[in-house]
N, C-alpha and C positions, 0 to 999 in steps of 0.2 A: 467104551463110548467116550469115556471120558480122553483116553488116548489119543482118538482120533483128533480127539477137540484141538487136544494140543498141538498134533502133528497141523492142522489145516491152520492155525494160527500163524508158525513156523513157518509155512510156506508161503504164506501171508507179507510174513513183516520180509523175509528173503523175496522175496518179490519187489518188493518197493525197494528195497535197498539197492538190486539191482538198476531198477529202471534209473533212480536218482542217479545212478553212479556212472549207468547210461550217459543221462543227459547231463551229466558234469564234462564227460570227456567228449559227446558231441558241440559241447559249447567253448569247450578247451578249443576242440579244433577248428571249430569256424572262427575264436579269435584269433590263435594261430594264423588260420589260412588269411585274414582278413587282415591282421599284420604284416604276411609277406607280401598281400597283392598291393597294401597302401606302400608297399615301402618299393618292391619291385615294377610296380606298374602305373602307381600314382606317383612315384616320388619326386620325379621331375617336377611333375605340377605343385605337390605343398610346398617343395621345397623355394621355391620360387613365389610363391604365396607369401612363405615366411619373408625372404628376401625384401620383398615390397612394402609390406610391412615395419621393418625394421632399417632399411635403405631408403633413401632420398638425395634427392639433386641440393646440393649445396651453393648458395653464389658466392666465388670465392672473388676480394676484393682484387683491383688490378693495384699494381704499384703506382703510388702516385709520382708525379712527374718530381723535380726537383727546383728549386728556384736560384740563382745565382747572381753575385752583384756582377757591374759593369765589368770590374777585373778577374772574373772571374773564381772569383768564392765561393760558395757553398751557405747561403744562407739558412734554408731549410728542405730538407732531404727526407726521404723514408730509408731504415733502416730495417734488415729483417731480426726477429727477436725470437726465439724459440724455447718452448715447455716444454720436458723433457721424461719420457714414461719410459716403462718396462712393462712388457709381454711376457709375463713369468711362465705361460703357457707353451710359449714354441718349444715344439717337439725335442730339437737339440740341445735344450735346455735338461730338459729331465731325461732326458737316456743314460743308460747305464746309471741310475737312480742321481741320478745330476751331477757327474763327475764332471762335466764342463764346469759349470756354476762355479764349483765347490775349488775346480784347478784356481780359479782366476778370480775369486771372491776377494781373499788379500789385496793384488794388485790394483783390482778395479777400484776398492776402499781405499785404499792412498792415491789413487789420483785425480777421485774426485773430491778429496781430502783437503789435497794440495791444492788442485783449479779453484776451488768455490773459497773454502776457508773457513765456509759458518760452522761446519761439523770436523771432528776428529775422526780419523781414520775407523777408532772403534766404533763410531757410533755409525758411522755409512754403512758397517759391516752389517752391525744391527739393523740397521735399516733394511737392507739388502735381503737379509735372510729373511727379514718378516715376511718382504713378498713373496720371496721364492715357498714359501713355508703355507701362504694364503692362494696362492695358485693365482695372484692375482693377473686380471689381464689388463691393467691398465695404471700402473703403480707409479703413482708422481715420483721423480728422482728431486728435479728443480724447475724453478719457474722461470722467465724473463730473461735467459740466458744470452749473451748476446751473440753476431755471429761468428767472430774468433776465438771465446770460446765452445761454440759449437762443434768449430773445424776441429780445436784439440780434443777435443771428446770424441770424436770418431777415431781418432787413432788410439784410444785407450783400451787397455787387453779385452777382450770379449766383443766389448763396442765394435772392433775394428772387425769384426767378421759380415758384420752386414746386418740389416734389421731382422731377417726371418731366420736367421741364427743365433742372433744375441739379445733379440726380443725389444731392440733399442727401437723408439718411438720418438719423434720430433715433429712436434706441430709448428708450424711457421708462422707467423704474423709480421705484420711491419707497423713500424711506430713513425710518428713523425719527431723529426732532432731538428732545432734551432743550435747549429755549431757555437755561433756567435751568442747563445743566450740572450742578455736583454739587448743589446744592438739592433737598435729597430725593429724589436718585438711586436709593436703594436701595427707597423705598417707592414710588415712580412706576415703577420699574423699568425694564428692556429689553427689547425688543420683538424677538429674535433667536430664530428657530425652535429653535434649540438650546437659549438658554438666554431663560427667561423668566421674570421674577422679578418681583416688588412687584404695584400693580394691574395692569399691562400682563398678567400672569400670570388674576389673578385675575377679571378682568373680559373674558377672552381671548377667550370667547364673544360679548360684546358689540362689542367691539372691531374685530373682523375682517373682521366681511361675511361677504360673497357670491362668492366667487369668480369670473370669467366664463371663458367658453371662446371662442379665435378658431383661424382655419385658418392656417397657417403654413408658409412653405416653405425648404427648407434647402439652402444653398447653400455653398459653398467652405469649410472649416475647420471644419464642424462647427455653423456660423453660423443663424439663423433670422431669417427675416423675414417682417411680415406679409404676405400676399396683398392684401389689402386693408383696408379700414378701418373693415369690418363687423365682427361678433360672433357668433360664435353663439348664446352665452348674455352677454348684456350684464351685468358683475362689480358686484354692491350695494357703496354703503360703508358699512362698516361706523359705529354709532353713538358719538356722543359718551359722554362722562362729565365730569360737574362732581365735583371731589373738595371735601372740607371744608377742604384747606390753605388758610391764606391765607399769600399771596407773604409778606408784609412778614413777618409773626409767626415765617415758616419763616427768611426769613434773620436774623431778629435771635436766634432762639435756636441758626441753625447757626455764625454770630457770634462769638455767646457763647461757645457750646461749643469753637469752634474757639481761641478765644484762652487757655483754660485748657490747653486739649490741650495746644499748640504751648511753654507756660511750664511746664508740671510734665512734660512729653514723656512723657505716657501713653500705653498702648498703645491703648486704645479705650475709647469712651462712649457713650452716646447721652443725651437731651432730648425728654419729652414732654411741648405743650402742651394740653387737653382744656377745649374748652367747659363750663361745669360745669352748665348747667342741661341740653343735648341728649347733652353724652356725644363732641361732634363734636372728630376729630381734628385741630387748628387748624396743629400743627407737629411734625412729627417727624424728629430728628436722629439718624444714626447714623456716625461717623466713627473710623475703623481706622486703624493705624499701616501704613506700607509701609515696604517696604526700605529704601526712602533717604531715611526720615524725614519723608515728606510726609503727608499723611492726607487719606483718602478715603470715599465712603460705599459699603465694602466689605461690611457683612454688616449684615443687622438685629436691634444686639442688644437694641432695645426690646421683641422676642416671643422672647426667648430666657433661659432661667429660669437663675436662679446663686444664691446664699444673700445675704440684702437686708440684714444687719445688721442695725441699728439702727431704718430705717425701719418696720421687721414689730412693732416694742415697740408701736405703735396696733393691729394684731390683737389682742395679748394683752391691753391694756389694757380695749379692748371687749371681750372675753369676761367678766372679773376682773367690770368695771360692769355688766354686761349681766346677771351670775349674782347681782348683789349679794354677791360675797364680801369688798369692800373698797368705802371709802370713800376720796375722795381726801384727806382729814384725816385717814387712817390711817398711823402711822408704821410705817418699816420699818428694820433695821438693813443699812445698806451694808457692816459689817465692815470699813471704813475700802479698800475697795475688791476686796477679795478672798476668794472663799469655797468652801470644800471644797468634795464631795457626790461620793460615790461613787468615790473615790479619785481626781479630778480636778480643779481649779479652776477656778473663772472669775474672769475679770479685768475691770474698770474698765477703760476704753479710757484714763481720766485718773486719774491718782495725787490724790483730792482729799481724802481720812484723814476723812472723813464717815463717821455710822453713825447714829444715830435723825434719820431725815428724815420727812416725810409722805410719798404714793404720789405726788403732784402732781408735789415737790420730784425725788424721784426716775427721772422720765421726763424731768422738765425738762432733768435732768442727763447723761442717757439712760448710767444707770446699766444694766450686766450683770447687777451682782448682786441688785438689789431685782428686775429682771424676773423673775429665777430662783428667786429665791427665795420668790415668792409665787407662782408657776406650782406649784413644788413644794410648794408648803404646801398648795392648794387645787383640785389635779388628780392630783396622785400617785396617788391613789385612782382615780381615775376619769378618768380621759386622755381616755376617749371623748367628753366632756363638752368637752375641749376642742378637740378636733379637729372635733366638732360648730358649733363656731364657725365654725371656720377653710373647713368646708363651706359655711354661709349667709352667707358673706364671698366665692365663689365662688374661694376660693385651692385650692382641689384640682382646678380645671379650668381649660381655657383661657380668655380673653373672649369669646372670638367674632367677633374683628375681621375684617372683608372683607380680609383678607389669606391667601395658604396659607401653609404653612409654620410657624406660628406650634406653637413647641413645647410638650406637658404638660407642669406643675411637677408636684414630685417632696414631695408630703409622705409619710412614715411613717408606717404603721395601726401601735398597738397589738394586741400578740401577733407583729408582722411580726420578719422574719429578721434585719432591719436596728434594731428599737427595744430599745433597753437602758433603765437605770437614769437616766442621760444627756441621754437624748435630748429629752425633755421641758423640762427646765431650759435648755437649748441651742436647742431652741425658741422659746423665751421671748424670747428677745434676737437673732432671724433667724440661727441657723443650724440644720445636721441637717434643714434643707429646701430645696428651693429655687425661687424663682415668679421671673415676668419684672417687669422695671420697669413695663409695660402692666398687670400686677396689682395691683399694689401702687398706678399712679397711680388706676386705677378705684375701690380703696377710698376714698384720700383723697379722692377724687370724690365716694363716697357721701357722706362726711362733708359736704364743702361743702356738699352737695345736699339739705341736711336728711335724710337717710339713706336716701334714694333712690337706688340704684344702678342708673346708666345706663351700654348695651355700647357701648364704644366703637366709630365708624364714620370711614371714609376717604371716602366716596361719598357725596352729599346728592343725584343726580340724574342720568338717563338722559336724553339732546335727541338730536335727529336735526332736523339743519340750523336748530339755533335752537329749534327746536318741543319743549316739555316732555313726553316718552313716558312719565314714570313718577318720581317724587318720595320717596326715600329716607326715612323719617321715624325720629326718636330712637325707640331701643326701650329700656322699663323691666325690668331683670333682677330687679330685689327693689324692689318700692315701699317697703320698710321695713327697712332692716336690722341696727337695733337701734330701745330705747325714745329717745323724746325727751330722756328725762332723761339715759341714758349719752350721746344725742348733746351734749348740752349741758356734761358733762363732758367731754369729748373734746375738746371745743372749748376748754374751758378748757385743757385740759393741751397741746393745740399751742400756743395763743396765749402760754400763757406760757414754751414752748421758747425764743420769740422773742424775750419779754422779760424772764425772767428765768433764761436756760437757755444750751443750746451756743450759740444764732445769735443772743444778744443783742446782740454787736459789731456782728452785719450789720445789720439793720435798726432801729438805733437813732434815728436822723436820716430815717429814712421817713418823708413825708407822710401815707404809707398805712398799716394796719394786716395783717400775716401772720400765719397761722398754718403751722405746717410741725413737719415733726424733722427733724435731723441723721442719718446712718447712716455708720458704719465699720464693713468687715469685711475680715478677714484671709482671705484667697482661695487655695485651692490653685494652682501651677502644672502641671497635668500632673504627670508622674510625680515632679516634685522635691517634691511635697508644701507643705510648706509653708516652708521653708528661707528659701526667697528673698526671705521679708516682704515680699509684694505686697499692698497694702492696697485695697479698693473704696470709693470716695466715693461718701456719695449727698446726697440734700437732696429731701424731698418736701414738698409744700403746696399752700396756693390764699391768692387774696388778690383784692380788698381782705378778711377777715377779717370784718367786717360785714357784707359785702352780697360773695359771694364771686362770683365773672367767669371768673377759670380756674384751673384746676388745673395744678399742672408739678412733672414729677419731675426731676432730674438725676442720672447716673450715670458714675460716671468708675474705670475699672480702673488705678490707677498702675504706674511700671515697677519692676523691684523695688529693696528698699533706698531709696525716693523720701524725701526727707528734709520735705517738707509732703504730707500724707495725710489729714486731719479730712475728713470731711466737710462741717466748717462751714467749713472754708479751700479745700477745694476744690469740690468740687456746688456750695457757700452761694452762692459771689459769680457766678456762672453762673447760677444761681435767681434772682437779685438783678438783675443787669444785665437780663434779659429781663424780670423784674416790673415794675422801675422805667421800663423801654420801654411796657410795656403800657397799663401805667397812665398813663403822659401822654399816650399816643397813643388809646388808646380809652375805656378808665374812666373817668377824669375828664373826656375830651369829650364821654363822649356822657351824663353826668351821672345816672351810674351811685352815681357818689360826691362828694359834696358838695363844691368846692374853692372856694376863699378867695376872697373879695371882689375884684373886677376894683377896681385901681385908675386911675386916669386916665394915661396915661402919654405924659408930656412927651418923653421921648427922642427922636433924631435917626433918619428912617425913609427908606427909599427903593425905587423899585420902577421897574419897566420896561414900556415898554408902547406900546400907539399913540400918535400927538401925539392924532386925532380923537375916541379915547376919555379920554382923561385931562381932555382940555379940557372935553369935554363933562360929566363926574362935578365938575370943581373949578366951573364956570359954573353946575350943578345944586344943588350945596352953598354958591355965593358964596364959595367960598374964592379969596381974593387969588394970581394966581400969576405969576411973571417969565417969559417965553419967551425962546428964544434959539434955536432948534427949527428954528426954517422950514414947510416945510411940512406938511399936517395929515397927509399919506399916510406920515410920516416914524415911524421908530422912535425912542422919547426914555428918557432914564432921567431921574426926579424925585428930585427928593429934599427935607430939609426939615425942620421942628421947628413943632411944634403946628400952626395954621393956613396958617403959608408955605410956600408950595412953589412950587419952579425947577425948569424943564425944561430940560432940556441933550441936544441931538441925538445918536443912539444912532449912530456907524455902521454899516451894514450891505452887504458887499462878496458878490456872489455867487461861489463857491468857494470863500471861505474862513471857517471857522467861527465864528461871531458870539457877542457874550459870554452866555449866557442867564443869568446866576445872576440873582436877584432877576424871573425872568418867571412868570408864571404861566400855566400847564398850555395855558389857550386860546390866549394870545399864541405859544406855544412851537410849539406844532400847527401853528398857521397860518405860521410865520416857514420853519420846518426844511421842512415839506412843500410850501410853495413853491421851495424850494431842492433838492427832490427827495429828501430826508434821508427816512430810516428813524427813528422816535424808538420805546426802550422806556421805559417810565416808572415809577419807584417812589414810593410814599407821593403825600402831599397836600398842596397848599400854595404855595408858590413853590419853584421849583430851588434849593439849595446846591449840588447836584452836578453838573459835566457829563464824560463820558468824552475827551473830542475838547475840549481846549482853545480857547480863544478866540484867532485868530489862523492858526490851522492847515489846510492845505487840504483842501477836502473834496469829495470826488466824489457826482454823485445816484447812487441807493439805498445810501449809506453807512448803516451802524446807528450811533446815538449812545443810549448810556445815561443816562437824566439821571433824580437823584434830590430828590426835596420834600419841606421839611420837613415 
């Protein structure tokens, strides 16, 4: 009995072991089967599940357009910049247990050893292996790389096989480059989503494109890469702009301005220079003090209004001539410089105990008190009358310039909250108002312009790839803005600012003839008011004075208590320095204004150049010459007095930089870009200037700056 027990128990528990074992492998096989149908008959579908999931349309930026001065330079530009991975996964990396890798891991380590510099060979190696070692799929090599060395990275061993061989990975971006760096920083502006300022701001529509859209898939960290190297929507680029700057004019008057700033350590100025017959922006300077005393072009105070001093006494003067209430033969008493009215005084900026002068005399002088005193003799009554000027002179509004930003001046209506007894007389002599130096250069503008008042513009022109889309042309704001005859006056009383007035010192010794005024004004600081005797220098004009070319205002804020402050000592010589530029550089060459008789000149000359062309120019002319040279393929420098000329062999050593001063432009081109050199170029003429010394080693795509006189 007992036996059977055992035996029925036996068959019991073999029993269940069975069925378990049953339903282990009927559940084996239905995962099994249920494995191959997800994978053979659903797989399309997860797979592509997955895809959607982990894939996305990207909007990939378009390039932005470029912008370029009149002469065509390169103001600011997008370049492409690229991050640099490794796909330590691609298949032909690790076959044959990575005997690729492993061939080319040496070579690859020295030459990105060599290109970059921040790591030594052993440590790239190190580098290298980690990832290959982490399987990584997405392994930073370097960042920001720029595009020529990109180019030579792709020829580097392994690299040069192609990305889904060598697992090489290159994200693209583009950055925006100011070539010229601070050179009209502030009006070229920044092209940064956030902050966007000057034309880059203003022209933003043109500028930007088209955006495109690609499919993208995201892998480890957050990372994106393309799928492929299709598009879905292919990204436009955006269009050029040719601006009115021209290079040279921009740096000789940010030059200028900069060497006053840095001697009288003013807090901020600006410099504009204005075509005088289109109205075209040719240079605009706007440079801020910083922290630590360096100066930058932080804010643009040429469309920014403040009270103009002195230079505003040619509004008043045109209204006075315009209404016939004076003659410039008419005397006025100076009060030997200082004069009541309303229980306040005005001051002569100069102690000069004058008092019966003419009206002439008195501008000349850029007296306070004869402005004031004939505004209130002749408008007291009727204010409206003269702020009626001050409207068809466009100073109650902005210019209009293709810039945003550009703020309203601030004049006072009669009857307003703000006009007293005052304000009128005060007036007269630039203050109790306030316009931007862009206004104030735009009248003098009229003036030069025979009384034509042109808006000023920054833009002469819309290209896309070279091709002319649309041509910017001078627009006329008032074809007339006073008679001929007060024009004619006007002219008289700048002209003799110059020569018998505040800026006769300056331009005494000028070949050329100016007209301009001087301005000083006492300027509030913020809440200390006026305490701290902060003074504003200006200096407006146009010149040659005959035959007028441009206009330029300068404005200079000093720091307080500054112990030189005139106008004529500070703006003058900043006016001065850039007119005196101009005029030898484009006035008098391009025979705009008459200049003195070429005399024959004997001096000792010398110049740089092929032996084949030199020879052939002195053989063509029969001029006698010595050689010493050698061959004709050789670089020579001549030199010489009247008809003799010696050629003396130039040498020229590849990698090291060779002497160019005295070469000319074409010689220059063809010497540096056989040497693989980058050249940028200023002015016309032969080189005085090279950035990279003669002598000094130079690698190809170095940039060298070289400038002619």
């Amino acid at each position: 009995m007992k036996g059977n027990e055992k035996l029925e128990v036996k068959r019991d528990i073999l029993w269940r072991v069975y069925l378990s074992y049953i339903l282990v492998v009927v559940a084996c096989v239905a995962i099994f089967g249920k494995a191959v149908y997800i994978q053979q008959v659903e797989g399309k579908y997860w797979r592509s599940m997955s895809d959607s999931l982990h894939q996305k349309i990207n909007e990939i930026e378009a390039e932005r357009g470029t912008i370029y001065s009149e002469d065509g330079q390169m103001l600011s530009t997008s370049i492409p910049q690229f991050d640099i991975y490794m796909d330590f996964r691609v298949a032909p990396l690790r076959e044959k247990n990575g005997q690729r890798f492993r061939d080319n891991l040496d070579s690859l380590s020295y030459c990105l050893a060599t290109l970059f510099g921040d790591q030594s060979q052993g440590e790239y190696k190190t580098l290298l292996k980690q990832g290959y070692r982490d399987n990584s799929s997405y392994f930073l090599i370097k960042k920001k790389i720029s595009f020529r060395e990109y180019e030579q990275l792709r020829k580097f061993p392994l690299f040069r096989l192609g990305r889904y061989k060598s697992g090489l990975i290159a994200n693209e971006r583009t950055i925006r480059l100011n070539p010229y760096q601070m050179l009209a920083f502030r009006t070229i502006g920044l092209a940064r989503d956030s902050n966007k300022v000057g034309l880059e701001l203003a022209y933003d529509s043109v500028l930007k494109g088209r955006n495109g859209k690609q499919w993208v898939r995201s892998i480890a960290g957050g990372v994106t890469v393309p799928v492929d190297d299709t598009y879905e929507i292919e990204p436009e680029t955006g269009k050029d702009i040719v601006s009115t700057i021209d290079v040279f004019i921009q740096e000789v008057t940010e030059n200028a301005l900069m060497k006053m700033m840095q001697k009288n350590e003013a807090e901020h100025g600006c410099a504009i220079v204005l075509e005088v017959k289109t109205g075209k922006i040719k240079a605009i300077a706007n440079l801020g003090k910083r922290s630590n005393g360096s100066y930058w072009e932080d804010f643009n105070y040429a469309i920014t209004p403040s009270e103009p001093g002195s230079t505003f006494k040619l509004a008043t003067m045109l209204a006075l001539l315009e209404d016939k209430k004076v003659s410039l033969n008419q005397t006025v008493n100076l009060e030997g410089g200082t004069w009541k009215i309303a229980g306040q005084t005005v001051y002569d900026s100069e102690k000069h105990g004058r008092t019966d002068v003419t009206i002439q005399k008195a501008f000349e002088l850029s007296s306070n008190v004869g402005m004031a005193k004939l505004a209130a003799a002749y408008y007291a009554a009727t204010p409206g009358a003269f702020i009626s000027h001050l409207k068809k002179m466009r100073m109650d509004t902005v210019t209009g310039i293709d810039l945003k930003g550009e703020k309203p001046p601030v004049i006072y209506k009669p009857g307003g909250r703000f006009w007293g007894p005052t304000t009128l007389p005060w007036m007269a002599f630039g203050y109790n108002l306030a316009v931007s130096p862009l206004q104030t250069a735009m009248l003098y503008n009229a003036v030069a312009n025979g009384g034509k008042m042109m808006r000023p513009y920054l833009v002469s022109a819309i290209k896309e790839e070279g091709v002319l889309l649309r041509e910017i042309k001078p627009v006329v704001l008032d074809e007339k803005i006073c008679s001929d005859q007060t024009l004619r006056q006007l002219k008289t009383c700048l002209e003799g600012v110059c020569t018998a007035g505040t800026a006769t010192e300056l331009f005494k010794n000028t070949p050329y003839s100016v007209a301009g005024k001087t301005g000083t004004a006492l300027v509030a600081d913020n809440n200390r008011g006026y305490a701290d005797k902060i003074y504003q220098s200006s200096f407006a004009g146009y010149f040659p004075a005959d035959n007028p070319q441009y206009t330029c205002i300068v404005v200079i804020k000093n720091k307080p208590h500054a112990a030189v402050f005139y106008g004529g000592s500070v703006a003058g010589p900043v006016f001065k320095e850039i007119s005196d530029r101009l005029y030898s550089t484009y006035v008098r060459q391009s025979g705009n204004n008459q200049a003195a008789p070429v005399k024959k000149d004997s001096t000792a000359f010398t110049y740089t150049g092929m032996k084949q062309d030199i020879s052939f120019i002195a053989s063509t002319l029969g001029l006698p010459y010595r050689d010493s040279a050698g061959r004709t393929d050789e670089w020579i420098n001549i030199y010489g007095k009247d008809a003799t000329v010696v050629m003396n062999k130039k040498p020229v050593q590849r990698g090291t930089m060779p002497q160019l001063k005295g070469m000319g432009l074409k010689d220059v081109v063809y010497l540096c870009e056989n040497m693989g050199l980058k050249i940028n170029v200023k002015g016309k003429g032969k080189v005085t200037q090279q950035s990279v010394q003669a002598g000094q080693v130079v690698a190809p795509g170095q940039l060298i700056n070289i400038e002619l006189n």
